[in-house]
N, C-alpha and C positions, 0 to 999 in steps of 0.2 A: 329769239330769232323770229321775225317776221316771217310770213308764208306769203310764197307766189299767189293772187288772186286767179283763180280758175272761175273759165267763164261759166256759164249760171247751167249752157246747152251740154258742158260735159255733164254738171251734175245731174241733167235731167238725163241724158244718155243711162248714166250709171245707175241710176233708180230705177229705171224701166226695163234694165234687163234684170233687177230682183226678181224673186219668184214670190209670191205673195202667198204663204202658207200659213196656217191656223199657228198661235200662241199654243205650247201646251203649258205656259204657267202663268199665273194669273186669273183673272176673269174677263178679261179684251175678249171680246168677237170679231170675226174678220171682220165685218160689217165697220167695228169702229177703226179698228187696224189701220185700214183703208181709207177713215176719214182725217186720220192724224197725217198719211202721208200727200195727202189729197192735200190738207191744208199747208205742210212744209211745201211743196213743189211748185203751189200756187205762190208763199210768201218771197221765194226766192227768183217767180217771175215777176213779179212785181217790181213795179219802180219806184226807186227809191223813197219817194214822197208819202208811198202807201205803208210803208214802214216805220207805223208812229208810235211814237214811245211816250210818255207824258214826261214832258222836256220842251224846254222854249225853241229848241233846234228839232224839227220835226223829221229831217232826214236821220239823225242819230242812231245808229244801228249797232246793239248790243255784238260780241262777238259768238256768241251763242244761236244767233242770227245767222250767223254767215256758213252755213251747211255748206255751202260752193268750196270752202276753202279749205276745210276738215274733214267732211266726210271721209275722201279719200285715204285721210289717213288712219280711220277708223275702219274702212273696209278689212277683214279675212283676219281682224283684231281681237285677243280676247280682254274687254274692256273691264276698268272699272273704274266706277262716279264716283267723285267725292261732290255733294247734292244736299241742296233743301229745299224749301219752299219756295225758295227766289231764283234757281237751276230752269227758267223757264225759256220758251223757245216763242215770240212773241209774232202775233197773226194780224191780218189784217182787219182794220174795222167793217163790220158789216152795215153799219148805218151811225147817223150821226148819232141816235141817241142809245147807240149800245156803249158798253165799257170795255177797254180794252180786253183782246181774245188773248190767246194763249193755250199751249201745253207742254207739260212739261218736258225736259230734256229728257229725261229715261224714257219715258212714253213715247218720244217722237224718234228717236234713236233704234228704240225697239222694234218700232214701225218701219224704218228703213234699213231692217236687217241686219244692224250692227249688233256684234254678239258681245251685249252686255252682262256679266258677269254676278256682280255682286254693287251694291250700294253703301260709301264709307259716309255717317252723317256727322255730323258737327256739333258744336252747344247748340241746344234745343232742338235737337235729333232733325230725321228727314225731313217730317210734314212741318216744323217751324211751330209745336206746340209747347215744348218741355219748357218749365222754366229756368230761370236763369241758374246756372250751378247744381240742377240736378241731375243725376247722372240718369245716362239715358241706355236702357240694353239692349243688346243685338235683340234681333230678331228677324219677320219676314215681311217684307210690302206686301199689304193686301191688295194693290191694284195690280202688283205684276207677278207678286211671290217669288223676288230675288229677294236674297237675302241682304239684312241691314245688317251692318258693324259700327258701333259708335267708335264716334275718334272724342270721346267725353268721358270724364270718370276717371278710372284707373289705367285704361289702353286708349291714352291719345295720341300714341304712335302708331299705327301700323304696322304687326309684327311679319315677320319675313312668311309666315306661314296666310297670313290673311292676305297675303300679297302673289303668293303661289300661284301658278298656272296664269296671271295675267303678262298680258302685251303692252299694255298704255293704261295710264291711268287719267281719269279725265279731272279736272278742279272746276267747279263754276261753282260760286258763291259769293253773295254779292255785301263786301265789305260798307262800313260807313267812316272809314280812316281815322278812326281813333287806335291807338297802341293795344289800350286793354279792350279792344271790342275783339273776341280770342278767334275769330273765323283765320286771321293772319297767325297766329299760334301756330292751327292746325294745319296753315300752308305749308308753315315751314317743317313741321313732325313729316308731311306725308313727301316733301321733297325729299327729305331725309331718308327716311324709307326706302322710296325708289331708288333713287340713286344710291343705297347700298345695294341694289337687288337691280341694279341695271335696267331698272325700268322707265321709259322716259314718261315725262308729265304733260300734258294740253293744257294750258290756262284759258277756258274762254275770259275775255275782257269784261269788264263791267264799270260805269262810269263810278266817281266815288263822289258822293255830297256834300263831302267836308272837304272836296280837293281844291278849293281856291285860298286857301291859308296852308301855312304850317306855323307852330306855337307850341311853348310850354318846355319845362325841362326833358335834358335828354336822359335818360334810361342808366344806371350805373348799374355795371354789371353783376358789384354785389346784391343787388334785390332784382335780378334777372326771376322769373317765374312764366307762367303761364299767360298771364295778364300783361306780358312784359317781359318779351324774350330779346329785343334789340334795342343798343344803345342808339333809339332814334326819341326825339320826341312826343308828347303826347297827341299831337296832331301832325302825319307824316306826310298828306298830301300827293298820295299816291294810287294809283289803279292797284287793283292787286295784281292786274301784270307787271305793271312796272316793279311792284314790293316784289314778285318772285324773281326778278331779275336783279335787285338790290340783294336779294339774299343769296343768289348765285354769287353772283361777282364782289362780294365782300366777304364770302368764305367764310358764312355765319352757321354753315351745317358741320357737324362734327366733323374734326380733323380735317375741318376744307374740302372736303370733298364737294362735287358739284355735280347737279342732277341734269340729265337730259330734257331741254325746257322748249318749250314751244309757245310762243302765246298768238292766239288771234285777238288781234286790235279790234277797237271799237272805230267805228266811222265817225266821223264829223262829228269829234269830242275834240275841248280842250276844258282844263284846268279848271277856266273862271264860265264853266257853263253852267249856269241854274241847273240843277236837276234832282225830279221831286221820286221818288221809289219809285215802282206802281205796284209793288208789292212790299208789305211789311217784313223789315230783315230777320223782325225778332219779335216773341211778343208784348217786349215793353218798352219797342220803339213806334209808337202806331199809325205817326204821321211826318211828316218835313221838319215841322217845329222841333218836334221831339230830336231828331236824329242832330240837326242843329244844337240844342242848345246840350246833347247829349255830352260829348267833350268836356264842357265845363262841368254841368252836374255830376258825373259820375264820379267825381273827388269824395261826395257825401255819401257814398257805399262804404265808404272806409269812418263813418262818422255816425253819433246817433239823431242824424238825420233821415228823415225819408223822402224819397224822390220820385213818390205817386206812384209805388207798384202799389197794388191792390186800387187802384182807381182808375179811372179813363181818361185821365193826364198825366201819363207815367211819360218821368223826366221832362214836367213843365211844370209841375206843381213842385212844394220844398217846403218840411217843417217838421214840427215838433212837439205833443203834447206838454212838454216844459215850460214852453213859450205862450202859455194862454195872458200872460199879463205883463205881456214884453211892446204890444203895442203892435202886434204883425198885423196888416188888413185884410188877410185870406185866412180860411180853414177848410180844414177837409180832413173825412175820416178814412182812412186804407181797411178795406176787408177781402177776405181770400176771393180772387175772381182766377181764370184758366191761367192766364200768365203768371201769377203772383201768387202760389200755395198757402205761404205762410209770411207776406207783407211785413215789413218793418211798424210797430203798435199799432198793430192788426184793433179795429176796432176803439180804437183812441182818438177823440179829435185833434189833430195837429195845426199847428197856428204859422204863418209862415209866407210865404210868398206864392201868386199866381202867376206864370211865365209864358202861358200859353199865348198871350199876346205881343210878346216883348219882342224887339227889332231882333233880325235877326244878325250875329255874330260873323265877326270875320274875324274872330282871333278867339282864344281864350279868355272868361269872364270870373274873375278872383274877388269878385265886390261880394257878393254872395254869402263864398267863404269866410271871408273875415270878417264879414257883419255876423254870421249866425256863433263863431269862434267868442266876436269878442261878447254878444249876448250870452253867450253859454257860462262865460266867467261872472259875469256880475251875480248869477245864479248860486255861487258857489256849490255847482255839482260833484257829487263825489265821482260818478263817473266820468273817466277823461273824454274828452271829445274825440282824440286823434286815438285810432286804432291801429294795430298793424299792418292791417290790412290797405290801411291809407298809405303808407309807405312803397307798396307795391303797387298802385295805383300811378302816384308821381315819381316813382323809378328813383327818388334820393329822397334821402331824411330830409335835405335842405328846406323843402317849402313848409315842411309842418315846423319846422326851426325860424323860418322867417315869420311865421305867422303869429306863432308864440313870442318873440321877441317885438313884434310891432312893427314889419315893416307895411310900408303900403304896398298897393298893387304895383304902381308905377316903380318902385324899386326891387323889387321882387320880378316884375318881368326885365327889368336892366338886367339881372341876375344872367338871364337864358340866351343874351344878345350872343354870346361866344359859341355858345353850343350850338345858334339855332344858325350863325355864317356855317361855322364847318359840317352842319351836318347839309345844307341848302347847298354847296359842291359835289357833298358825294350823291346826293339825290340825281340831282342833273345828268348824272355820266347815265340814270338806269330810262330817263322820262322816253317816250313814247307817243307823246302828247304835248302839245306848249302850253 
């Protein structure tokens, strides 16, 4: 459900008659308090132009942005965030040679009175440092001392008790539209949730990177997981407003139920809009490239391939200590860096491919795969290449089946033509965006 635009002079009304009183949790001083709402009030006097996102469309205006339109409904509310490092509320530039401002959404929320509750975090917890798959535990924000609940690990639901005492739950968190990239996971656990316990959800909007394609098989619900909770393809081409609204209306939460949903739209977005992060979603996607060419490489997480964690080309690099006399023209070795704990042959030269500069994709890219599958055979390795893990990754056995029997790419994507018409119908009824 879209929301009425309120003009910018109520929101300024409604903030000015806040009472500006001291945090007592945290370490904020009024002093800075003052300077986050100073900053929101100013962003949202601002025209539009001055609302710059690093994006070819300079008007583009995250939904997160648009306090005029929410606020409201977060006033006399007891809230709570589902937040990471990308939950950001974005400022204007102060000169040409700064980089883009910002603060975050609890911070700036906090500032404008709204009675934020608690904070639910996602894989790689609030600040955006855990790495990939490890589990991340409650605890307290040091900058505000609400308390953090992970939706990671053992409790990626929300139980009715963590959920207790709130009014609305907030979601900003900014996807890259792959299936297994798990932020869409935990969208749909914390719809879930709510909507057992009647509580309705805010989607702020975020544009999505990978949203001018959809590609790849679709999801069978026998290897349904984490990584792969809907029979949608590997690349869905979707906002995650639009995906909370495809999972309303196709009745993908238990027993069909359907959660109270709100989303604020992004402005002056469509589809086929270049758009480059300005903050990193994860720590081992670190730039454009990466989040790009992410889709495809993430196949070889289910493989003993490595895909540059422990390096500074994580998901552009791709190899193998195996492979030193296969004839690759790239190497590099993975060692424990913040993102990457314990690296796939941590300290191993790996032989293999550099991808950091390769064009970038509008579909899914299978050359890869079955160049490193069918090098891996000539090797006669005792270990298999295909994991199970790989299997929940492409949501069917089929593709580790076609790859083993020899098909090409070109027939292997014929394979997805059926899936990927009917699933491009039901996507349509949720879009948001053209």
């Amino acid at each position: 459900m879209l929301l009425k635009v309120f003009k910018n002079t109520v929101l300024f009304s409604i903030i000015i008659s806040i009472s500006l009183v001291t945090f007592s949790c945290g370490q904020r001083t009024e002093q800075a308090r003052n300077n986050v709402l100073k900053d929101t009030l100013a962003l949202n006097d601002a025209p539009s132009a001055n609302k710059t996102l690093l994006s070819e469309n300079k008007n583009l205006n995250v939904g997160a942005n648009k306090t005029q339109d929410y606020l409201p409904l977060l006033q006399g509310k007891r809230v709570g965030i589902v937040a990471n490092q990308t939950s950001v509320i974005f400022k204007t530039k102060r000169s040409k040679a700064s980089l883009l401002n910002y603060t975050h959404l609890v911070d700036s929320l906090i500032a404008m009175n709204v009675d934020v509750k608690k904070v639910f975090a996602p894989e790689h917890g609030f600040r955006g440092v855990a790495d990939a798959g490890e589990v991340v535990k409650d605890g307290l924000d040091t900058k505000t001392g609400l308390p953090i609940i992970s939706l990671y690990g053992k409790n990626k639901k929300p139980t009715a008790e963590q959920l207790k005492g709130l009014d609305l739950v907030v979601f900003d968190i900014q996807d890259v539209g792959a299936r297994f990239y798990t932020y869409i996971s935990s969208l749909h656990y914390v719809m879930e949730a709510c909507a057992e316990q009647n509580i309705p959800v805010l989607v702020l909007d975020r544009p999505n990177p990978n949203g001018h394609y959809i590609d790849g098989p679709i999801l069978e619900k026998a290897h349904k997981s984490f990584v792969g909770m809907h029979p949608i393809p590997v690349v869905h081409g979707m906002t995650i407003g639009e995906y909370a609204q495809m999972i309303n209306g196709e009745h993908w939460l238990t027993n069909g139920i359907q959660c109270q949903l709100t989303v604020i739209t992004v402005d002056h977005y469509n589809h086929q809009l270049p758009y480059e992060l300005p903050i990193n979603p994860s720590p081992n996607l670190p730039n454009a490239k990466a989040i790009n060419l992410y889709p495809s490489l993430c196949f070889f997480e289910g493989t003993p391939i490595s895909v540059g964690r422990g390096t500074h080309k994580q998901f552009q690099v791709i190899g193998s200590p195996k492979f030193k006399n296969e004839g690759f023209p790239f190497q590099f070795t993975p060692t424990a860096n913040a993102g990457a704990k314990y690296p796939k042959h941590d300290g191993e030269i790996c032989y293999g491919y550099d991808l950091s500069e390769f064009k970038t994709l509008d579909g899914l890219h299978l050359e890869w795969l079955i160049d490193f599958y069918n090098k891996s055979q000539t090797l006669n390795s005792e270990t298999s290449f295909f994991t199970d893990f790989f299997t929940l990754l492409a949501g069917t056995q089929s593709l580790e089946k076609q790859i083993v029997a020899g098909w090409s790419e070109k027939e292997i994507r014929a394979s997805w033509k059926a899936g990927l018409a009917a699933y491009s119908k039901t996507r349509a009824q949720y879009l948001l965006y053209p």
